[in-house]
N, C-alpha and C positions, 0 to 999 in steps of 0.2 A: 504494500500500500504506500503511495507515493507522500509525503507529506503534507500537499495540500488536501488529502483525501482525510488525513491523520487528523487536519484543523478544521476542516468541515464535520467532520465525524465528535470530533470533542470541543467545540466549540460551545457549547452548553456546560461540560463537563465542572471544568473552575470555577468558572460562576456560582454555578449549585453547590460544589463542595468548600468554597469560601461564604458561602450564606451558611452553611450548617456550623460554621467557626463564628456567625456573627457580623460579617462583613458586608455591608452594601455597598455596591461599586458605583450605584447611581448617583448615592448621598457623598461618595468621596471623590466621582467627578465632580459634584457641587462644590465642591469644598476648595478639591486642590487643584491649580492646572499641570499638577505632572501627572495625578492619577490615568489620567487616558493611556499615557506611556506607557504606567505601571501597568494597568491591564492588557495590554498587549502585548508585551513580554510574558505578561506571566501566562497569557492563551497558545504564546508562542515554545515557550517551553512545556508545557502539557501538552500538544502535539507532538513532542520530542520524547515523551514517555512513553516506554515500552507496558507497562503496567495497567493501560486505562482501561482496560476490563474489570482489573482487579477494582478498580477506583472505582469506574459504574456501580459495582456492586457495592463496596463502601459507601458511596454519596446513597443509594435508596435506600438501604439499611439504616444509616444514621441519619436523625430528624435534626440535632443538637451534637456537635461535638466543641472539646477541647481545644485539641492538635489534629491537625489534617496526618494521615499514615505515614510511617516513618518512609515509606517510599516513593513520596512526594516530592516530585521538583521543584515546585514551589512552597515547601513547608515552613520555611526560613521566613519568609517574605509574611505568609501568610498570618505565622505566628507574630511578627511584629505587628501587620494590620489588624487582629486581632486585639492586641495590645491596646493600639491607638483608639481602637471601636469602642474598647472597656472606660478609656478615659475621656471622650469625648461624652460616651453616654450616662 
């Protein structure tokens, strides 16, 4: 599966499993003007995961987490904007 295939196919994927860590991407476009950056990086590296089955099944499974799976390429990032979500709200 070619790459672009990978970001059309998971293109939902981050989104959905940074809202179950608490993260709104719309409210933090609102906010910041790097965030668009930041989302697109971070949809661009989840196309680069080998794992995103495992994740699909992770993100439906989980309503509410923590930490995104430790075999997350964006978990780093994630866990900081989660961070930021806790102290803004």
């Amino acid at each position: 599966m070619s790459f672009f295939d990978r970001l059309v196919r998971n293109v939902d994927l981050m989104p959905r499993l940074a809202q179950r860590l608490g993260i709104d991407w719309a409210e933090r476009m609102d906010r910041s003007p790097y965030a668009a950056a930041e989302y697109r990086h971070a949809l661009m590296r989840c196309a680069e995961c080998p794992n995103d089955g495992t994740c699909r099944a992770w993100v439906e499974r989980a309503h509410q987490a923590d930490a995104a799976p430790d075999y997350c390429l964006n978990k780093e990032m994630l866990q900081r904007l989660a961070k930021d979500t806790e102290k803004q709200g």
